[in-house]
ZADRENKOL-340358 format. One line per field, with one value per residue (C-alpha): x, y, z; residue number from 1; residue in three letters. Coordinates in steps of 0.5 Angstrom, whole numbers, m for minus. Layout:
// ZADRENKOL-340358
px = [X; ...]
py = [Y; ...]
pz = [Z; ...]
resi = [NUM; ...]
resn = [Ala; ...]
// end
This chain:
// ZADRENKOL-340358
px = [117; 124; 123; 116; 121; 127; 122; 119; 127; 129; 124; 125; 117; 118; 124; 120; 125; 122; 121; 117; 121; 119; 116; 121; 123; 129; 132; 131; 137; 141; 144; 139; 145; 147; 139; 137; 142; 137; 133; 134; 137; 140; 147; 153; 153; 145; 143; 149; 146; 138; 140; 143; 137; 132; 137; 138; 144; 146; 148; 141; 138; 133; 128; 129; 126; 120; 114; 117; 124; 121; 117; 121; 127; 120; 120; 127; 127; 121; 122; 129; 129; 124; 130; 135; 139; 144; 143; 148; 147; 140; 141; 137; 138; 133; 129; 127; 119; 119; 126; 126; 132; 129; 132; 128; 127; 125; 122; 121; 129; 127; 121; 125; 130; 127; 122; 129; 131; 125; 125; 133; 130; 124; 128; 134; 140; 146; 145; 138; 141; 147; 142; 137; 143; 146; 153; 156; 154; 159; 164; 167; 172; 169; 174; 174; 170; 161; 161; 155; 157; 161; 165; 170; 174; 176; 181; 183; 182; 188; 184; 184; 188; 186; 186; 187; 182; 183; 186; 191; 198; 200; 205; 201; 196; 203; 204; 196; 198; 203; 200; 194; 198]
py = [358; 360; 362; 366; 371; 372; 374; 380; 382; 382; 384; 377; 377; 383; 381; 378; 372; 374; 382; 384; 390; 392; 384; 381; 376; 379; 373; 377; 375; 378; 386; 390; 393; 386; 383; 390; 386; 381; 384; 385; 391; 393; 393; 395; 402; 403; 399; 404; 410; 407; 405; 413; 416; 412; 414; 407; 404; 398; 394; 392; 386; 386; 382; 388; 393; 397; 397; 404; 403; 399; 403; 409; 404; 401; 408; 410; 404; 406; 414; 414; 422; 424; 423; 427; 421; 423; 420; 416; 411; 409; 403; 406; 413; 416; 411; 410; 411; 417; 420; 420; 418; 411; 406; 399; 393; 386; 384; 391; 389; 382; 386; 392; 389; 383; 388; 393; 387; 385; 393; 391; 386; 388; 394; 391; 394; 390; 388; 386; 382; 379; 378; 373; 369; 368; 371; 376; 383; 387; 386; 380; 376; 369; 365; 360; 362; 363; 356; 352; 345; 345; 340; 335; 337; 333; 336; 334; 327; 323; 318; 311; 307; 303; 296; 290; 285; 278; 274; 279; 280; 287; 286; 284; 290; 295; 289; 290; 297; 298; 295; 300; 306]
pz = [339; 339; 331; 333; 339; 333; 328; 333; 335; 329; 324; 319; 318; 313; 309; 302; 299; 292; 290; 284; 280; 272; 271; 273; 280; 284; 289; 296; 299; 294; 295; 291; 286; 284; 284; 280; 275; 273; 270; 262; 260; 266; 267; 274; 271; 270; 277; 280; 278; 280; 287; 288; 284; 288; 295; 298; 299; 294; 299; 302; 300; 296; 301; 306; 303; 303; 299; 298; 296; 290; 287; 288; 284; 279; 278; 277; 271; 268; 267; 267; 263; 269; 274; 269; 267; 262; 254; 254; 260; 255; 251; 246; 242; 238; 237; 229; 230; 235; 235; 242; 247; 251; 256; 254; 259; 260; 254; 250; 247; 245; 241; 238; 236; 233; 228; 227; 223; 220; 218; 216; 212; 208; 205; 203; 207; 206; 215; 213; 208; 212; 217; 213; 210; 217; 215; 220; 221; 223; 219; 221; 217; 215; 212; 218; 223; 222; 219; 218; 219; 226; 229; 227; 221; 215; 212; 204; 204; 200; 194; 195; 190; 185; 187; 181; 181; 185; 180; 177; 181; 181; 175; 171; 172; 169; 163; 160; 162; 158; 152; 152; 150]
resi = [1; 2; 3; 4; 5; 6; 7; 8; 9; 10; 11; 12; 13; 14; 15; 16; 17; 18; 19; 20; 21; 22; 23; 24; 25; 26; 27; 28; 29; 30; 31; 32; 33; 34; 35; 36; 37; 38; 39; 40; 41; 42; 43; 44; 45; 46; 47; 48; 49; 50; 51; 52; 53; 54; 55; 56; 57; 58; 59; 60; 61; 62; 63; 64; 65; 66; 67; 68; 69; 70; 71; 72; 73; 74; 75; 76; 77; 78; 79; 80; 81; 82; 83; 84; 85; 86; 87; 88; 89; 90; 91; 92; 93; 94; 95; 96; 97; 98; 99; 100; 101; 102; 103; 104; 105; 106; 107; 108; 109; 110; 111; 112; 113; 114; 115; 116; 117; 118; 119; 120; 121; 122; 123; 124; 125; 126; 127; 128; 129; 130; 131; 132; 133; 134; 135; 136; 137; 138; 139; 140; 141; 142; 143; 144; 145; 146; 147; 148; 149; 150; 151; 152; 153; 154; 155; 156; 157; 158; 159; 160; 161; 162; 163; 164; 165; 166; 167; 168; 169; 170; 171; 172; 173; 174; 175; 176; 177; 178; 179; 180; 181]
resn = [Unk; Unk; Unk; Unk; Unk; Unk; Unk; Unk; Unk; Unk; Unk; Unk; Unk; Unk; Unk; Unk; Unk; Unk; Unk; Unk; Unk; Unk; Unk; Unk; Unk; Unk; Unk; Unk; Unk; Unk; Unk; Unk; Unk; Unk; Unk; Unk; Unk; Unk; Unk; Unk; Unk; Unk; Unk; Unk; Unk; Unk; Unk; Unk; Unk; Unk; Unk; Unk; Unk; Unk; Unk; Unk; Unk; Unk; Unk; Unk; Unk; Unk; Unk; Unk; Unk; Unk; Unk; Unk; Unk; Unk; Unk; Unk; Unk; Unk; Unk; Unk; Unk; Unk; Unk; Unk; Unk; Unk; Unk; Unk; Unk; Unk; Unk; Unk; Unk; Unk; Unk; Unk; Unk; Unk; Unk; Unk; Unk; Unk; Unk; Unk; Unk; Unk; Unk; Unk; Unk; Unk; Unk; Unk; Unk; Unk; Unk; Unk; Unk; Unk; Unk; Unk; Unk; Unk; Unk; Unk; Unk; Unk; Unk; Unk; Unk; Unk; Unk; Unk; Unk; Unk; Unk; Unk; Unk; Unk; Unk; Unk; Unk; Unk; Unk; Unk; Unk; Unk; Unk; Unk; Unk; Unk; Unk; Unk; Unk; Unk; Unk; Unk; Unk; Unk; Unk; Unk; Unk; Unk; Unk; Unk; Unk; Unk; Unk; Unk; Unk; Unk; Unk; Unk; Unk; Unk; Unk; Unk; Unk; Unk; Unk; Unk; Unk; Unk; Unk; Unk; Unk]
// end
């Protein structure tokens, strides 16, 4: 009962522990500007300047917001150039189909990005080639970083000496030797 009259005061009836933004679970309990940062491609600068275009404060709690708030910060993701986002804050420019500004999210990244290196592969580029040998892209030097066989390094192992069979002594060995030459 003393739950019941809690709840009536303080209005903890409304608060949702789990918010649904762009398909993706935001934990309720968490500020909507850090909560905003779970999602994929959404970074501190772009869930900052989400909060300010959506006009709610970044440290309300995800739990604690209206229906309208959300759809207001959905929006706001998903139409980014709609609300006068700049260019730069896109996480993909002049896309390669369309020759369009975009900012992907969720599991768009993981599909773009994947057939960007099929495209890389299929004609041949030197990245596409990188990529299909598993070597460094970017440039990176690969003397001793990017190898394959990972964990204890063996080094130059030293050859074993060759040991005289049982019945001869050492002496003896040197003795057959000398006579051969």
């Amino acid at each position: 009962m003393a739950t019941l009259f809690l709840e009536g005061i303080t209005g903890m009836a409304e608060f949702q522990h789990i918010v649904r933004v762009v398909n993706t679970d935001l934990k309720g309990e968490k500020q909507i500007g850090s909560a905003l940062r779970q999602i994929r491609g959404v970074g501190f600068m772009y869930a900052h300047m989400t909060c300010l275009l959506a006009g709610i404060d970044q440290r309300k709690r995800a739990g604690d917001l209206s229906e309208e708030e959300v759809k207001k910060i959905d929006d706001v993701l998903r139409n980014p150039l709609k609300h006068e986002v700049p260019a730069w804050m896109l996480n993909r420019r002049r896309d390669y189909e369309t020759n369009e500004d975009k900012h992907l999210l969720a599991t768009d990244i993981k599909f773009v990005q994947e057939n960007d290196i099929k495209r890389l592969k299929k004609i041949r580029s030197y990245r596409g080639i990188r990529h299909s040998y598993g070597l460094p892209v970017r440039g990176q030097r690969t003397r001793s970083n990017f190898r394959r066989n990972k964990g204890k390094v063996m080094g130059v192992q030293r050859s074993k000496a060759v040991v005289p069979p049982a019945g001869e002594k050492k002496g003896e060995q040197k003795e057959k030797d000398k006579g051969k030459k």
